[in-house]
N, C-alpha and C positions, 0 to 999 in steps of 0.2 A: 578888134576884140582884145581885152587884156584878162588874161586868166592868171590871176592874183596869185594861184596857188603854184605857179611853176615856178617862184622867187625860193619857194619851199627846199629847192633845190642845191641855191645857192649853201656855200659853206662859211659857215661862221666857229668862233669859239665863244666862252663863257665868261664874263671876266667882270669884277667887282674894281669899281670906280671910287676916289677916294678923296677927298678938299678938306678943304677949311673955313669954315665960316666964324670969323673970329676965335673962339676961344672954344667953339663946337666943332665935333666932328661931323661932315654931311658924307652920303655915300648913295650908290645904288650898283644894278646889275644891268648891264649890254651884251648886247650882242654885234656889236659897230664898234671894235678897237682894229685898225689895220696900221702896220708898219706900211709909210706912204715912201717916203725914201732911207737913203742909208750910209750918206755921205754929206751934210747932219746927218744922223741918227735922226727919225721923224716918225711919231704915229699920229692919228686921227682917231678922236672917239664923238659919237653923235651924240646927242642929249638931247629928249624933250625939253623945251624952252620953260616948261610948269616944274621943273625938279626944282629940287632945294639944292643938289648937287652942281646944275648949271649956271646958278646965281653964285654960289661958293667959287666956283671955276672961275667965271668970270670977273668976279672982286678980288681972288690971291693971285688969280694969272698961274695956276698951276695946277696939276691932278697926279696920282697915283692911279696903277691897275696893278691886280691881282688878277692873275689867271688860272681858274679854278681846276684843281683835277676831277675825275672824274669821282671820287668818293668823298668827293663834298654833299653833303646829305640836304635834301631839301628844304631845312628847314632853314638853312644858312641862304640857298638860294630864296628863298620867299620873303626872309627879313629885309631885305635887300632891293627884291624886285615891286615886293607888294604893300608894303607901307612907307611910308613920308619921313624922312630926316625933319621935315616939320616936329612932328609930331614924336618921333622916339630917336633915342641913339641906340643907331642901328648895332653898332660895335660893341654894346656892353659888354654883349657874350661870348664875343672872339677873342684871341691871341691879338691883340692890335700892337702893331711898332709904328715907327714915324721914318719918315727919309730923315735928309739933313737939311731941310727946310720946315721940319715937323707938320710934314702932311700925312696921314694917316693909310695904313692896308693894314688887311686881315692876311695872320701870317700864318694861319691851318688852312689846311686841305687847298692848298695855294704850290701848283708848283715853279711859278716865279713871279716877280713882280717887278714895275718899273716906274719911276719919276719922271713927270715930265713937267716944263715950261712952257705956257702957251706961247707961240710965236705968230698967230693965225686963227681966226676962226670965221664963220661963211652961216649969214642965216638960209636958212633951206625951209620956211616957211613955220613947221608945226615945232623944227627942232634948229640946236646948233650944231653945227663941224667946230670942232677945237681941232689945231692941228700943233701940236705940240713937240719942244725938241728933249731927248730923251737922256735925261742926266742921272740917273743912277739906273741900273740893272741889274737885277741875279738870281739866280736860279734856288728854289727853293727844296723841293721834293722832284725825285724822278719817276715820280706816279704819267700816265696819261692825262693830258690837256683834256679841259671837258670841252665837246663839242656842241653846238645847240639841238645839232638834230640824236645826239645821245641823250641830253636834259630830255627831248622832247619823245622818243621810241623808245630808250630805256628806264628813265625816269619817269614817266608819266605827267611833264610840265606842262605847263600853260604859259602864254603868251599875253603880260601886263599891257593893260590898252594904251599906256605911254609910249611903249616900244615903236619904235622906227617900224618893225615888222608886223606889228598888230593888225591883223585882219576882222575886221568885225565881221562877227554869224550872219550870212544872211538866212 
């Protein structure tokens, strides 16, 4: 027996992913960024293989994260989570800056963010593992890191059916 909901458990953080698809900026929101080692500097972020963000990833070989505090207001989290870099730039309406590779994060209610280069990545069937080595870093605001189970018990969020964590109703 696997009871799906005891993953619920597990602890995540919140954090806004960032590329480049040519001359566009693509993005979206996870809850899958882990520091894997630290000697490289190393994290991992998972993507559904259907994003526009994990096609961008995969053709510049690089991503941004933005690790949201916790007074980032929902509407920044849903741009992000619930519509398609296909379809809009997600960024119009943030503070956007670029690394020095000119890939892009959203520089509000962010309190740090980091560059990284793919050096690795692992199909895992519905999504990707990037495992990336981590070239710029800094800290942004000294607000609290949003959590997922804060988005989701204090916030009131929901869980995009892309997400790694997505549980469908039964």
């Amino acid at each position: 027996m696997v009871d799906e909901t005891a993953l619920f458990s597990l602890t995540y953080g919140l954090y806004l992913i960032g590329s480049k698809d040519g001359d566009k900026n693509v993005g979206c929101v996870v809850n899958t960024l882990q520091q894997v080692t630290n000697d490289p500097l190393q994290v991992s972020v998972t993507l559904n293989k259907e994003n526009a963000t994990t096609a961008a990833i995969q053709k510049s070989g690089r991503f941004t994260a933005a690790v949201l505090a916790e007074t980032a207001p929902m509407l920044q989290i849903g741009t992000f989570g619930f519509y398609s870099s296909k379809d809009r730039d997600k960024f119009e309406n943030y503070k956007t800056l670029f690394d020095a590779a000119e890939h892009p994060y959203v520089a509000e209610q962010v309190v740090a963010r980091l560059s990284a280069r793919v050096v690795n990545q692992l199909d895992v069937g519905t999504h990707i593992i990037f495992v990336g080595e981590v070239e710029e870093a800094e800290r942004l605001l000294s607000e609290k890191p949003m959590t997922y189970a804060y988005y989701h018990e204090v916030k009131g969020g929901k869980t995009p059916p892309k997400a790694s964590s997505y549980i469908a109703q039964q």
